[in-house]
N, C-alpha and C positions, 0 to 999 in steps of 0.2 A: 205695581202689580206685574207680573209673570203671568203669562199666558202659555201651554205648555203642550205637545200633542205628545201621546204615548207612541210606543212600535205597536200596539193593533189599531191606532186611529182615534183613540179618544182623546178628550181636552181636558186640561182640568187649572183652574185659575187658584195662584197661591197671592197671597197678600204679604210685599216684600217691604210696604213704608209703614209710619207709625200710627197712622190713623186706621180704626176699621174701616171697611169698605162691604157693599152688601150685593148678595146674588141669590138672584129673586124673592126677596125681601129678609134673607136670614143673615145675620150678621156673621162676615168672615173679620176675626181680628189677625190681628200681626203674626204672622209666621204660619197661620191654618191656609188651607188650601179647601176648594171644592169643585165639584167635577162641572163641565159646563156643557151642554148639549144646544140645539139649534133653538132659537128666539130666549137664550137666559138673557134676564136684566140686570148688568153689572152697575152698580152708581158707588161711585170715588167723587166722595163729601159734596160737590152741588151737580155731579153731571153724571149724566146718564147714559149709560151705549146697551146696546142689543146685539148679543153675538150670537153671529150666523154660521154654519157650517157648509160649504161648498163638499157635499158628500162625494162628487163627480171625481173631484180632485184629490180629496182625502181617501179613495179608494185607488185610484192610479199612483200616488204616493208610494201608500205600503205594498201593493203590489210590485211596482220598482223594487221598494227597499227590501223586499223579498226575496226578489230573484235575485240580487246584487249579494244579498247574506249567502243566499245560495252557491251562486258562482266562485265568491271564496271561501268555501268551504268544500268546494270538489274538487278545488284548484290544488289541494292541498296534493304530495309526493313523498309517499314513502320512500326512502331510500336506508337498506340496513347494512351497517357499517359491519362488516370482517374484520378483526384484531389481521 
């Protein structure tokens, strides 16, 4: 399984081995993917996890990654060449 965050902060869990695998009771097979939010139950054939989102984190994240886009993107310098 892939576990995956987007750039605005969401998750979304893709199913990379050959057995299905189920979140919150709906079955993902081989190669589907589906979105995951805070307390889904993912179960991979006898076990069970509960994924949780640290929002706290996940918003200081893309915030960073925000202003980082940002800062190379002004960084940028025109310069126009004369033959």
């Amino acid at each position: 399984a892939l576990i995956k965050m987007e750039q605005d902060g969401s998750f979304f869990l893709k199913n990379l081995g050959k057995s299905s695998m189920f979140l919150n009771g709906k079955e993902i097979a081989t190669g589907q993917a589906g979105s995951l939010s805070s307390s889904s139950l993912i179960e991979i054939r006898e076990m069970a996890f509960v994924f949780e989102i640290n929002h706290k984190s996940v918003r200081e994240y893309v915030e960073n990654a925000t202003k980082r886009n940002q800062e190379k993107n002004t960084n940028f310098e025109w310069s126009e060449r004369v033959p």
